[in-house]
C-alpha positions in Angstrom: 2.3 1.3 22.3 1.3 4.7 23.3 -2.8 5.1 23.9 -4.1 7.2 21.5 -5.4 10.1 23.4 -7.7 13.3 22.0 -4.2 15.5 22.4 -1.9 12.9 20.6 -3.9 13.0 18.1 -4.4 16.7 17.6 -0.9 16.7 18.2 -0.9 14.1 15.5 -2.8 15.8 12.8 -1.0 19.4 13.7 2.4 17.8 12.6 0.9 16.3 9.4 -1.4 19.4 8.7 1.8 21.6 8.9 3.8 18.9 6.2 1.2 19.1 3.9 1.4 23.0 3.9 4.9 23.2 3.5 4.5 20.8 0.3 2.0 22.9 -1.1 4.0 25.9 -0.7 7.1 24.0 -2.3 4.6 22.9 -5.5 3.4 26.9 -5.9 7.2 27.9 -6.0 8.3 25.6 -8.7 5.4 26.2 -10.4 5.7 30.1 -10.1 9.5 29.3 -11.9 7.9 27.5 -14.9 8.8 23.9 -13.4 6.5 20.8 -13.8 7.1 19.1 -10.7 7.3 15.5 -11.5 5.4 12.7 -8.9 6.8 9.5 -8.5 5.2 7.1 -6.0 
């Protein structure tokens, strides 16, 4: 297993900061169209 360093980690939290922005910019677009987007877990 790889040690979890300050940089992996920032690394890390870059990658998952940068999916959560694209998501939020694919929920504004649909919403912008007059779609409910539908969340199934």
């Amino acid at each position: 297993m790889e040690l979890l360093t300050r940089n992996n980690f920032e690394g890390w939290m870059q990658k998952l900061m940068e999916r959560l922005d694209r998501q939020d910019e694919l929920l504004l677009a649909m919403k912008a169209e007059g779609k409910q987007p539908t969340i199934t877990e």
